[in-house]
C-alpha positions as CSV (number, residue, x, y, z in Angstrom):
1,X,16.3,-75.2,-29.7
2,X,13.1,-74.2,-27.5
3,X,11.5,-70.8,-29.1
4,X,13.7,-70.9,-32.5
5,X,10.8,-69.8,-34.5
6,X,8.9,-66.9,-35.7
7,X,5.9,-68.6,-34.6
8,X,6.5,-69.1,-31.5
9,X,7.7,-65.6,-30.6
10,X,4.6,-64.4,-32.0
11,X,2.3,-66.9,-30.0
12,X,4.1,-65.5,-26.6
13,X,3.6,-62.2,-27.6
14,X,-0.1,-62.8,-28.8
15,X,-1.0,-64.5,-25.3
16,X,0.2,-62.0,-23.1
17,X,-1.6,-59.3,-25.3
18,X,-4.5,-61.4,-25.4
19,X,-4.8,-61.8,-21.8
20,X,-4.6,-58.2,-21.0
21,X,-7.2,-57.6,-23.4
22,X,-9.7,-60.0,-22.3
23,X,-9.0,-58.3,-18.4
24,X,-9.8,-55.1,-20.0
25,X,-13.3,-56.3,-21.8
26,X,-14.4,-58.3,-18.5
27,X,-14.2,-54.7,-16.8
28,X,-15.5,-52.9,-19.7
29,X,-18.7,-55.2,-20.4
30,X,-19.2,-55.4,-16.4
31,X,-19.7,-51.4,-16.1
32,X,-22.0,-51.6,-19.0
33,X,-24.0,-53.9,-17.8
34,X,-24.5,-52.2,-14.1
35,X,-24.7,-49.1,-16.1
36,X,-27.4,-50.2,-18.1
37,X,-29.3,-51.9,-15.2
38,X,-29.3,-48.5,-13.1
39,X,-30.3,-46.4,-15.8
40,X,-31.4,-47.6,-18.5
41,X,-30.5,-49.5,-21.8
42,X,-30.2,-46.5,-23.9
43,X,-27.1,-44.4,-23.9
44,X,-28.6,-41.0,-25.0
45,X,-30.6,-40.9,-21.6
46,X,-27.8,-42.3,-19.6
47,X,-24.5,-40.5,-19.2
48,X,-23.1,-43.2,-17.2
49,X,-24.3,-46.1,-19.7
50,X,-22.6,-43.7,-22.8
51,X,-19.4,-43.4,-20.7
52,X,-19.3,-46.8,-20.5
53,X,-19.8,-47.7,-24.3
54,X,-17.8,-44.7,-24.9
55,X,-14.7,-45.8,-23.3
56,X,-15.3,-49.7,-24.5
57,X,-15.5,-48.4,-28.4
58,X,-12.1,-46.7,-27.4
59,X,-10.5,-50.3,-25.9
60,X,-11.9,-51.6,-29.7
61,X,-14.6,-53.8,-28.4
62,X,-16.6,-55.2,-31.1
63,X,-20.0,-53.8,-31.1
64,X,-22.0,-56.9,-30.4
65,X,-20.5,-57.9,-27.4
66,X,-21.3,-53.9,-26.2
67,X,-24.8,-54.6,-26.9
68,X,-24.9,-58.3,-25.3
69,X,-23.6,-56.3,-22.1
70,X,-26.4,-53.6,-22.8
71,X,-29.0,-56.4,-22.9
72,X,-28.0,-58.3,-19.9
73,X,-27.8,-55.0,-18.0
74,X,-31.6,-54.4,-19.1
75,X,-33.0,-58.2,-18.2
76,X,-33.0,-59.3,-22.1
77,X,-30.4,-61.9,-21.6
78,X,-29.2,-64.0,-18.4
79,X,-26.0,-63.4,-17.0
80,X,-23.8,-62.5,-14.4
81,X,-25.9,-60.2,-11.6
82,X,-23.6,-57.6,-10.4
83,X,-23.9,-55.0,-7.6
84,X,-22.6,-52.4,-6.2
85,X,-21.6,-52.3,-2.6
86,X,-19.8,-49.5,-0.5
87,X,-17.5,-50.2,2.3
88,X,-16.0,-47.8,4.5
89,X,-12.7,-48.0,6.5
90,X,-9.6,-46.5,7.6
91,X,-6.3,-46.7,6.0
92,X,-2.4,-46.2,7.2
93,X,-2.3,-43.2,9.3
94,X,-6.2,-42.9,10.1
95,X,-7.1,-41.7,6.5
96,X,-10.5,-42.1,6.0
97,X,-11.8,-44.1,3.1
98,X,-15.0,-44.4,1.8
99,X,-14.8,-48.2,-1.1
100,X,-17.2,-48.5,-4.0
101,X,-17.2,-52.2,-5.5
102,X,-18.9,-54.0,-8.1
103,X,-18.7,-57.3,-7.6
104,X,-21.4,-60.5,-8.2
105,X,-19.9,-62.1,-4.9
106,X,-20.5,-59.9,-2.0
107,X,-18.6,-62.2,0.9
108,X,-15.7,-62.9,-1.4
109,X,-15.5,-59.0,-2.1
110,X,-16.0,-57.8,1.9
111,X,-13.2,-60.5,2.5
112,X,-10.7,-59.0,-0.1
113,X,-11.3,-56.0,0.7
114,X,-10.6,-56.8,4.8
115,X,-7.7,-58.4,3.8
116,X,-6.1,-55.8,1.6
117,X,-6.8,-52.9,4.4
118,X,-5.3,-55.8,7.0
119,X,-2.2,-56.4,5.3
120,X,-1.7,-52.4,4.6
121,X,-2.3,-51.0,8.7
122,X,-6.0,-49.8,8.0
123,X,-8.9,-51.6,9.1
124,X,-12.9,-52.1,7.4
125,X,-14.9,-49.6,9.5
126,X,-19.1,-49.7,10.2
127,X,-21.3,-48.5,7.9
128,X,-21.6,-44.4,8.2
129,X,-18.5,-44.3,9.9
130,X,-16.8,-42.2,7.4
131,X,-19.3,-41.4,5.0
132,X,-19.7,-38.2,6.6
133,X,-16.5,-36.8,6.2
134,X,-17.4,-37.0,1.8
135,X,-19.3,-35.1,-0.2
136,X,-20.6,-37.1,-3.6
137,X,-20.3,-34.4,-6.4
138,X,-19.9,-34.4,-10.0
139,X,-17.1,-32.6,-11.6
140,X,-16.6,-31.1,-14.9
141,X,-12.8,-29.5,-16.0
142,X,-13.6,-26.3,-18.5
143,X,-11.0,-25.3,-20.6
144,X,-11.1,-21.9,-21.2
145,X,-9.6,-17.9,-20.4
146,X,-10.3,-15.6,-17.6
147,X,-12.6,-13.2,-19.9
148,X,-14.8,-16.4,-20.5
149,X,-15.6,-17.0,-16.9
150,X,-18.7,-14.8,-16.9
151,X,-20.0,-16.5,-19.9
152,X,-19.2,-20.0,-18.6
153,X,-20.4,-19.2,-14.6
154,X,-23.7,-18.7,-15.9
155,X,-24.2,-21.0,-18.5
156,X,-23.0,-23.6,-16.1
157,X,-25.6,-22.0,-13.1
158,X,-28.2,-22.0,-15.8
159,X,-27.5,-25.6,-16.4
160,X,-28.0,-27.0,-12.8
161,X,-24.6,-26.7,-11.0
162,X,-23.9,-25.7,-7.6
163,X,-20.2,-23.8,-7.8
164,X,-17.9,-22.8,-10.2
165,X,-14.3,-22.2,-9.2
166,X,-10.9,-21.6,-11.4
167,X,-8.0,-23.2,-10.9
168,X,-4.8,-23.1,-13.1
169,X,-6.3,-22.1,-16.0
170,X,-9.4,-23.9,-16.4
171,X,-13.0,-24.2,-14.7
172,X,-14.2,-26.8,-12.1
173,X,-17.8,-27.1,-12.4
174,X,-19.4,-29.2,-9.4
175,X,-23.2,-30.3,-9.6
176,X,-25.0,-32.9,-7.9
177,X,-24.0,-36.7,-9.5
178,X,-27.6,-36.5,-10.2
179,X,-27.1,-33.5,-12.8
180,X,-24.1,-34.0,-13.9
181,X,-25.8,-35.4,-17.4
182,X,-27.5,-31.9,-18.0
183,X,-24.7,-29.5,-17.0
């Protein structure tokens, strides 16, 4: 009798879990580490770096292997070199989409990423060829009434955005990606 033992309903269990986990750290640790090459190795001066470590501390990665990601990301350590490429192209229908990678293989990405559009009725389009169809903007969801939107307009003005709208109860605050840190 195959599987007749606690153990080995356990170790089936454990593996699967395992697996998933380690998917989720490879992802994790890779964002870090581009994060912390584009801006920095310190997360109070980079937003996109904190997000990172942020959301990795949620997933319970242990804290060294956060800053071993952080150190490779900053040229303390060897490793893996990642980048990020865009990659525009058209999907079922004509929609118009505009791909952001991060791979450390740039043919094996471009090729994926043909393929999937192939198989799916869209095709990889030239560089600019729908880039100008999207605006890059950062967005920030405000909780909050309709007496506080004078308050919140200007402090988020004051702050560096470039609109403020409500929808459905809450704020949308768009700034530049550039900004997005201070407001």
């Amino acid at each position: 009798m195959a599987g007749h033992n606690k153990w080995s309903q356990i170790k089936r269990k454990k593996a699967v879990n395992d697996a998933k986990r380690g998917q989720m750290f490879t992802k994790l640790i890779r964002e870090i580490t581009v994060a912390a090459r584009s801006g920095g190795g310190d997360p109070d001066f980079n937003p996109r770096l904190r997000l990172a470590v942020d959301a990795a501390k949620g997933a319970n990665m242990p804290a060294e292997n956060i800053d071993r990601a952080i150190k490779r990301g900053t040229g303390e350590l060897e490793g893996v070199n990642y980048e990020e490429m865009t990659y525009e192209g058209y999907g079922p229908g004509g929609v118009a989409l505009f791909i952001e990678t991060l791979t450390d293989n740039q043919n094996r990405t471009v090729a994926e990423v043909r393929h999937i559009l192939d198989k799916n009725g869209g095709n990889l389009g030239t560089s600019g060829s729908v880039a100008w169809q999207f605006d890059r903007c950062g967005l920030v969801y405000v909780a909050g009434e309709a007496s506080d939107e004078e308050r919140i307009f200007e402090a988020a003005i004051d702050a560096g955005a470039t609109d403020v709208s409500a929808e459905g109860g809450e704020f949308v605050v768009s700034t530049e990606p550039s900004d997005l840190h201070d407001v």
